[in-house]
MILUM-730352 format. One line per field, with one value per residue (C-alpha): residue number from 1; residue in one letter; x, y, z. Coordinates in Angstrom, 2 decimals, padded with zeros to 5 digits. Layout:
# MILUM-730352
resi: [NUM_...]
resn: [A_...]
u: [X_...]
v: [Y_...]
w: [Z_...]
This chain:
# MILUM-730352
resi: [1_2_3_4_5_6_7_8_9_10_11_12_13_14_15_16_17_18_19_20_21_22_23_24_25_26_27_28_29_30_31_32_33_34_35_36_37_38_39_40_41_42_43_44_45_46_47_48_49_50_51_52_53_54_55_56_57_58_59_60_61_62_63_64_65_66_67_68_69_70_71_72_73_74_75_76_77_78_79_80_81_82_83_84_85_86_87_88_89_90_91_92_93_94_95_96_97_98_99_100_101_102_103_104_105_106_107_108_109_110_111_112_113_114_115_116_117_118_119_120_121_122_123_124_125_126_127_128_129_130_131_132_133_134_135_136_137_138_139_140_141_142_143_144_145_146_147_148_149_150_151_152_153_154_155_156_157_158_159_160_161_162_163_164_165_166_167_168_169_170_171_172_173_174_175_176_177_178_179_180_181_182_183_184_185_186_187_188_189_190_191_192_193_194_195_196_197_198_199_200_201_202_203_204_205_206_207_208_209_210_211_212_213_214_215_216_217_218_219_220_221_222_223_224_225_226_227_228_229_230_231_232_233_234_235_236_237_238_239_240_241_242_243_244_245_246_247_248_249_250_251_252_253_254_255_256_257_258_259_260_261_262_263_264_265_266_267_268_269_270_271_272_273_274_275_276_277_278_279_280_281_282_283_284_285_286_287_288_289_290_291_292_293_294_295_296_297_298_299_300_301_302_303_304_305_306_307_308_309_310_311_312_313_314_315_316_317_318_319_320_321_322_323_324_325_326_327_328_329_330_331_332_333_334_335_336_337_338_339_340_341_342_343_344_345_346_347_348_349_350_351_352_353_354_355_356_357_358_359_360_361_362_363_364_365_366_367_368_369_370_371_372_373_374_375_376_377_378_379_380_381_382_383]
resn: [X_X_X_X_X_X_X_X_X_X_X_X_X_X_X_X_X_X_X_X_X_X_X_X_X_X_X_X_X_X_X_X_X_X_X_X_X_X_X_X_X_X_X_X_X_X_X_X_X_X_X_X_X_X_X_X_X_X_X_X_X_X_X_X_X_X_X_X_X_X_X_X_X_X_X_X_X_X_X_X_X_X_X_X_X_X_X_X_X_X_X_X_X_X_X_X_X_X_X_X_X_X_X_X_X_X_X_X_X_X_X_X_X_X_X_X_X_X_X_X_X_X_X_X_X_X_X_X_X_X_X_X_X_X_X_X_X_X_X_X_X_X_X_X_X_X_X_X_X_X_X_X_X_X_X_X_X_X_X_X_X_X_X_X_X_X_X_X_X_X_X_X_X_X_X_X_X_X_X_X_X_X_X_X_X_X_X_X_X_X_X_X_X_X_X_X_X_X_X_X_X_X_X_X_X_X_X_X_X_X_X_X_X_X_X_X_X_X_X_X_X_X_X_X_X_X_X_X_X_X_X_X_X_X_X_X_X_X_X_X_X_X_X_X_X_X_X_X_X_X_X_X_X_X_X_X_X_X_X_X_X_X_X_X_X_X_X_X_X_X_X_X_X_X_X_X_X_X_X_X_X_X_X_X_X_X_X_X_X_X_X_X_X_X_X_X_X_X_X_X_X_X_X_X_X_X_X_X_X_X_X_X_X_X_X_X_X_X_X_X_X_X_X_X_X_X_X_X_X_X_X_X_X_X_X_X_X_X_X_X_X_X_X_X_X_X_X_X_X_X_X_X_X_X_X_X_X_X_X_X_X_X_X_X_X_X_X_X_X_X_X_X_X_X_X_X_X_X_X_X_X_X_X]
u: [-007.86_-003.95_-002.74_000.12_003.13_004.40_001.62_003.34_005.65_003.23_003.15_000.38_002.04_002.63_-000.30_-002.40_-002.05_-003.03_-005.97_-007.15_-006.93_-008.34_-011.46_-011.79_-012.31_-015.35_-015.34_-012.04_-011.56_-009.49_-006.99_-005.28_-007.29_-006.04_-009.27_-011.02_-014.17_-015.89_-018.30_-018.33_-019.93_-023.37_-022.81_-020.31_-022.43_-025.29_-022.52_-022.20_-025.99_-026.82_-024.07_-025.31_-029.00_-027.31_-026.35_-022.50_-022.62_-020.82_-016.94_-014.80_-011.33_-008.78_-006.65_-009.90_-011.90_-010.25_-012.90_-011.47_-007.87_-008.12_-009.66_-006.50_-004.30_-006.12_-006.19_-002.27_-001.76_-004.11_-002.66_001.26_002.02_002.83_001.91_000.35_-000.75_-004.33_-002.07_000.30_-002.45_-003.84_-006.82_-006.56_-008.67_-006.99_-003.93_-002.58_-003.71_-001.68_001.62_001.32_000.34_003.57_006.05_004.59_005.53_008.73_010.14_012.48_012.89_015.48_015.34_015.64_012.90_014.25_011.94_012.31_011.97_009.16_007.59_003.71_004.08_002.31_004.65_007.11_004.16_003.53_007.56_008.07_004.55_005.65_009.24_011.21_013.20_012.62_015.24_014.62_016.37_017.32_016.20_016.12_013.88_016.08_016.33_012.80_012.91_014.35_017.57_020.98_023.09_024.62_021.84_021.24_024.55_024.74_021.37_021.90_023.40_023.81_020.34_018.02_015.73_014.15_013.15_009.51_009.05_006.35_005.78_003.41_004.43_002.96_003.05_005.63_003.71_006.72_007.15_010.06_012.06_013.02_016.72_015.90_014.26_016.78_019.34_017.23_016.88_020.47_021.15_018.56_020.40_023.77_022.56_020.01_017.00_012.81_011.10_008.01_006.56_002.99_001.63_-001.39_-001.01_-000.46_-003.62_-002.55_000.20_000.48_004.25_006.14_005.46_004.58_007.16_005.95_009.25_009.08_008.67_012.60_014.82_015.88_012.97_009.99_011.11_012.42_009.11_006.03_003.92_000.82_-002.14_-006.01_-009.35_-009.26_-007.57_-007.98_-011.81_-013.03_-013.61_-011.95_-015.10_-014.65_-011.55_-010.10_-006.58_-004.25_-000.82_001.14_003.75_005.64_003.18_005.18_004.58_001.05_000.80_001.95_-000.22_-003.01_-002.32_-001.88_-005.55_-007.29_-006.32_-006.39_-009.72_-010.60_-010.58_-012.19_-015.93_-017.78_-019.52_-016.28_-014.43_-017.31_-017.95_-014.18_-013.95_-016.49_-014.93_-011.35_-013.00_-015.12_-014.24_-011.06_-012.41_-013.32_-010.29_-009.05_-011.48_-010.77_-007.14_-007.89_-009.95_-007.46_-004.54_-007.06_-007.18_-003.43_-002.26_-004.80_-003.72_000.23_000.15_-002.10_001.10_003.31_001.70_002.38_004.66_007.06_005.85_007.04_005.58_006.97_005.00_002.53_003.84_001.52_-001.29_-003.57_-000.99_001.12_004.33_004.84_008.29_006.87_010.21_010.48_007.55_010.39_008.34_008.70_006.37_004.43_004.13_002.83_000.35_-001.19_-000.88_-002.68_-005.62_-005.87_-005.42_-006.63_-009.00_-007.67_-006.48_-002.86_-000.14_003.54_006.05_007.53_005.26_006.90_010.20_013.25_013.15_009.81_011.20_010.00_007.04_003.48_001.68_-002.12_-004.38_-006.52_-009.37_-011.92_-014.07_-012.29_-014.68_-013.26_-009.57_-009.91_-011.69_-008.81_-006.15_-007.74_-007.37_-003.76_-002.74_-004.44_-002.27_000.74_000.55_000.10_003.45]
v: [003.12_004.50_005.19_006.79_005.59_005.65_002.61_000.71_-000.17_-000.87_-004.82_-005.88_-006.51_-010.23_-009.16_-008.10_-011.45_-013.13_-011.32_-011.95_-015.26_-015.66_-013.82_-016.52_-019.54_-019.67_-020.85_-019.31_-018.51_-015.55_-014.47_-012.17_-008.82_-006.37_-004.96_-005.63_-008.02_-005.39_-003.07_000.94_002.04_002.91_005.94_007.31_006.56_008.85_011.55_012.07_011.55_014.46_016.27_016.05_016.60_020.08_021.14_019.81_018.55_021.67_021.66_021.51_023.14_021.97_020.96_019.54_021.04_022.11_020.22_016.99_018.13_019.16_015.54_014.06_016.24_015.12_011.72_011.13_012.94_011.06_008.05_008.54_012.02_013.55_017.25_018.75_022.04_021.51_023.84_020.15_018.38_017.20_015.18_013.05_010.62_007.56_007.11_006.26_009.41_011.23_009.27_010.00_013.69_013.73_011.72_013.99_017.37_015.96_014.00_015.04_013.00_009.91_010.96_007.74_006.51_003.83_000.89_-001.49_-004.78_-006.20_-003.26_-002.57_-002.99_000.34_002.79_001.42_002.08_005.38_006.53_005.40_006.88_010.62_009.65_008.63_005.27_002.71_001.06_-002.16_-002.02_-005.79_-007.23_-010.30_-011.87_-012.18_-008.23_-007.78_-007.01_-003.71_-002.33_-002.19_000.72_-001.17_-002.18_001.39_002.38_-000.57_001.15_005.45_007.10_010.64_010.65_009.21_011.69_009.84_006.47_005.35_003.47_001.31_000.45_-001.65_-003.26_-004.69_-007.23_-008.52_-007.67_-006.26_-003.63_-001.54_-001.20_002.54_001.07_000.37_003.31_005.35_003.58_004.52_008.45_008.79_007.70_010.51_012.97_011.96_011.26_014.62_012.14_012.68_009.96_009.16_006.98_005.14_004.73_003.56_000.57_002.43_001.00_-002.45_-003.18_-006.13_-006.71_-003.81_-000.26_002.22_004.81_008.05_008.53_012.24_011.58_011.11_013.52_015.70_014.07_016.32_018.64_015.99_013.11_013.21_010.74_009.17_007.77_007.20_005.96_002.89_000.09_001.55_002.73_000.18_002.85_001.71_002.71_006.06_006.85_008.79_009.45_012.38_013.32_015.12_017.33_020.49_023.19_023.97_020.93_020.96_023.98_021.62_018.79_021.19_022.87_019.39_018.46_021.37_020.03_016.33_015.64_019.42_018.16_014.80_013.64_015.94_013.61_010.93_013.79_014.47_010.69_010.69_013.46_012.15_009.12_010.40_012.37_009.38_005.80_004.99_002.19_000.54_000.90_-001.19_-003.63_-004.26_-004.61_-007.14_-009.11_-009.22_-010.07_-013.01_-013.94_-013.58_-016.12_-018.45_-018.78_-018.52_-021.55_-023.27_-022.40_-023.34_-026.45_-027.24_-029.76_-027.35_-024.01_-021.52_-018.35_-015.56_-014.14_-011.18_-008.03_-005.79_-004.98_-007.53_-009.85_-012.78_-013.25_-017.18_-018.96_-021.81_-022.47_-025.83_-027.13_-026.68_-024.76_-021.09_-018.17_-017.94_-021.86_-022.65_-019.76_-020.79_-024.30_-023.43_-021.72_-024.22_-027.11_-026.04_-023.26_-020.17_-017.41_-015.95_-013.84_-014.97_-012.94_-011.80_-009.69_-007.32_-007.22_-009.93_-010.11_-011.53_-014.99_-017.98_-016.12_-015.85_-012.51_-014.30_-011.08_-012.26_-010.66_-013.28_-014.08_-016.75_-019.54_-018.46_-018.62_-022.01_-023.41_-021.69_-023.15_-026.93_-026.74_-025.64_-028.05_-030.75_-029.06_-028.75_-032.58_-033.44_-031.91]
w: [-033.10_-032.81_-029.63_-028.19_-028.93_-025.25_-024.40_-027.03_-023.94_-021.40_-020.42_-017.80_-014.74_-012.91_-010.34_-013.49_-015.24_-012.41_-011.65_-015.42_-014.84_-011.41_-013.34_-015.92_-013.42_-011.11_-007.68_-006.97_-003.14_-004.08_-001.41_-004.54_-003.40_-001.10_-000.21_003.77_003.78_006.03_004.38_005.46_008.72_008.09_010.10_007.91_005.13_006.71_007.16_003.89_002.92_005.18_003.46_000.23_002.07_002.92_-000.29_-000.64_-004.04_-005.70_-006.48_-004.18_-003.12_-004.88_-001.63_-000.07_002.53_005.68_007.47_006.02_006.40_009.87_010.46_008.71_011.17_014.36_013.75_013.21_016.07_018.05_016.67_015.87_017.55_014.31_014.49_011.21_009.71_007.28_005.10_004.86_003.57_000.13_000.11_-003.23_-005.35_-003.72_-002.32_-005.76_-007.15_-004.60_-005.45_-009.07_-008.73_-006.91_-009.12_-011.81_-009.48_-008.62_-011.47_-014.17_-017.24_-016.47_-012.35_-010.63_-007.60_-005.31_-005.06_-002.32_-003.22_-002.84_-003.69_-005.01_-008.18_-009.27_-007.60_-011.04_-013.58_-012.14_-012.11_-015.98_-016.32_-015.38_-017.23_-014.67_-013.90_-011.46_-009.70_-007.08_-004.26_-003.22_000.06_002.13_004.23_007.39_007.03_007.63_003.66_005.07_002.99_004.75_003.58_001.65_-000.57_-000.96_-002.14_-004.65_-006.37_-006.56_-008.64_-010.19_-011.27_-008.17_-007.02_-004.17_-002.39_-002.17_001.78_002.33_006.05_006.85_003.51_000.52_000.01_002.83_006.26_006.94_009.68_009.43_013.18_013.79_013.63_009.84_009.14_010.70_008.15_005.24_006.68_007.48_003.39_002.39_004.16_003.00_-000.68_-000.40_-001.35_-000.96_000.59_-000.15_002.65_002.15_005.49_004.30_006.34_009.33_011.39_010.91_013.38_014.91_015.82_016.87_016.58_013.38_013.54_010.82_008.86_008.74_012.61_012.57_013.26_010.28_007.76_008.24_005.53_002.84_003.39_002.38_003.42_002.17_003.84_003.53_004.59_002.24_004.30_008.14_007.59_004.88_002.78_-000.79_-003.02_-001.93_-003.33_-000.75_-000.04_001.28_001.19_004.32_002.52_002.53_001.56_-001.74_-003.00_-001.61_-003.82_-007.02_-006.20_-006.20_-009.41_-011.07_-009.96_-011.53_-014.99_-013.81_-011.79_-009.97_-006.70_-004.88_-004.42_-002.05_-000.26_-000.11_001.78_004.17_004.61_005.18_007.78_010.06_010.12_010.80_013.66_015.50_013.98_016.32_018.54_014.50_013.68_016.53_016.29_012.48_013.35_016.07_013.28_011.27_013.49_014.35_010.96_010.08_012.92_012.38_008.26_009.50_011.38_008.36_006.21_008.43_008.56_004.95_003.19_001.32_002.77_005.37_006.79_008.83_012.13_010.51_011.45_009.27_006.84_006.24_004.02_004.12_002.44_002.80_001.47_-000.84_-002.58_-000.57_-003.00_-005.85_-007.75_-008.70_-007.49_-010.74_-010.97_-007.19_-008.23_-011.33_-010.27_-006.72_-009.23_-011.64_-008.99_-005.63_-006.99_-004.20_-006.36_-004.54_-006.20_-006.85_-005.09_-008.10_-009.44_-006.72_-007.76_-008.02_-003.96_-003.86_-005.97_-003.84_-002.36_-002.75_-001.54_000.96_001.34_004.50_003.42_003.75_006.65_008.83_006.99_003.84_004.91_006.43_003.28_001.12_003.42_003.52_-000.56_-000.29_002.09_-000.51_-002.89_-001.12_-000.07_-003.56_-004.82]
């Protein structure tokens, strides 16, 4: 069957091939996923079960029920301090749903989104995907993989629109400092930029503090930020993310929806809300888990002929330096899956920064990890 012309141009991605070929080899300890181990609480699962019990299986608002939104507001004030209006929220199919609905509200043809290297690699499908360009930003590890001023000046031009942040990152760890963020917000002002700033990370801090970037002074009305239930509830089936915006381009987002997917499971957003309102000690007990799990594979790495990793600052990742092996990122990967049988992704999947990297999700139980680890440090040793 023809199809559009426009997929004609669509390559799968670095992270793509990789996870084709992790799926055609068996007995792959696969540290390639960035998805938690941990299953949904079964209360929140009963939440929504008595929801549906109740009769809440019709449509449902386009911006998502105030119940939910109102959840969203109390919990990142709770958690950040960052006062909200339900009117600022749109509850989303995913967090990545909410990013495209809003390159597609925002984007003219040829407008340019900064991309911070390393950078998800979706955020550039989704830009050339509503006609814009993508342009990676350059940064370095000693940075924090945070862009000086400079770097930013080096990449706008005429035509950039807006910068995509990503703190807690993926797939660095990295936590952005206020310092650096404040850099990046003072540019926005001077260059009259959006930012777009996916906080979905935001529960899993384990070195320093999340700052909210429309927290900083003069960013409120120019970010919009993105969050979710995926990563800080275990909720990733569900498909349920939000955006925090202006209301006008609430009012955008919305109108997009009714002709994309009118509106978000019922019973995810009730599921959702109740777990918003009550789940905070989880939360914290996840993130402990996983900062457990984080130091204990750093100082595996570190332990490795060839191989250097970083402190984990956040999310659940691990961006070790592996160019001491001499090989590249995509070669100590497939070599690692073919060899050593743990499934990783090279760092440059995310952009030309990420060279010399490999992206650990530590999203295994701690048996898991260590097995993984003792067949990279056979690997490693073998080199």
């Amino acid at each position: 069957m023809r199809v559009a012309e426009r997929f004609s141009k669509f390559k799968p991605s670095g992270m793509m091939r990789m996870f084709r070929a992790i799926a055609q080899m068996e007995g792959v300890l696969n540290l390639s996923i960035g998805e938690p181990d941990f299953t949904t609480e079964p209360d929140v699962i009963d939440a929504a079960a008595r929801a549906a019990r109740a009769g809440s299986t019709h449509y449902p608002p386009l911006q998502g029920f105030r119940d939910l939104r109102e959840a969203v507001c109390g919990y990142w004030e709770r958690r950040h301090g960052l006062s909200l209006s339900p009117e600022e929220v749109v509850i989303a199919n995913g967090a990545l749903q909410a990013t495209q609905l809003l390159f597609e509200a925002l984007l003219d043809p040829g407008d340019e989104v900064l991309l911070l290297e390393p950078y998800f690699t979706v955020y550039a499908v989704q830009v050339r995907d509503c006609g814009g360009v993508p342009v990676g930003v350059p940064t370095r590890e000693e940075n924090n993989f945070a862009p000086t001023a400079e770097d930013l000046r080096a990449a706008v031009t005429s035509r950039t629109r807006g910068i995509v942040v990503n703190s807690p990152g993926n797939p660095s760890g990295s936590v952005y400092s206020r310092e650096q963020l404040e850099v990046i917000a003072a540019f926005a002002v001077e260059r009259d930029l959006l930012v777009i700033s996916d906080e979905i990370y935001e529960s899993l801090v384990f070195r320093g503090e999340h700052v909210c970037f429309a927290s900083l002074p003069g960013m409120r009305e120019r970010t919009i930020t993105i969050g979710g239930v995926s990563k800080s509830h275990c909720m990733t089936g569900w498909r349920l993310g939000y955006a925090m915006t202006p209301p006008d381009v609430a009012s955008m987002m919305c109108l997009l929806s009714s002709s994309r997917t009118y509106g978000v499971c019922t019973l995810a957003q009730k599921g959702a809300a109740y777990a918003l309102n009550t789940q905070d000690a989880k939360v914290e007990e996840r993130r402990a888990a996983f900062g457990d799990r984080l130091r204990a594979v750093e100082a595996r790495l570190n332990a490795m002929k060839g191989v250097r990793c970083r402190p984990a600052a956040g999310a659940f990742y691990l961006f070790p330096d592996i160019s001491g092996t001499g090989l590249s990122s995509e070669e100590f990967s497939l070599r690692a899956l073919r060899e050593a049988r743990v499934g990783l992704l090279p760092g440059d999947a995310f952009g030309e920064s990420g060279e010399g990297y490999v992206r650990i999700a530590c999203t295994q139980a701690m048996d898991s990890l260590m097995r993984a680890m003792d067949a990279l440090e056979r690997f490693t040793d073998a080199l």
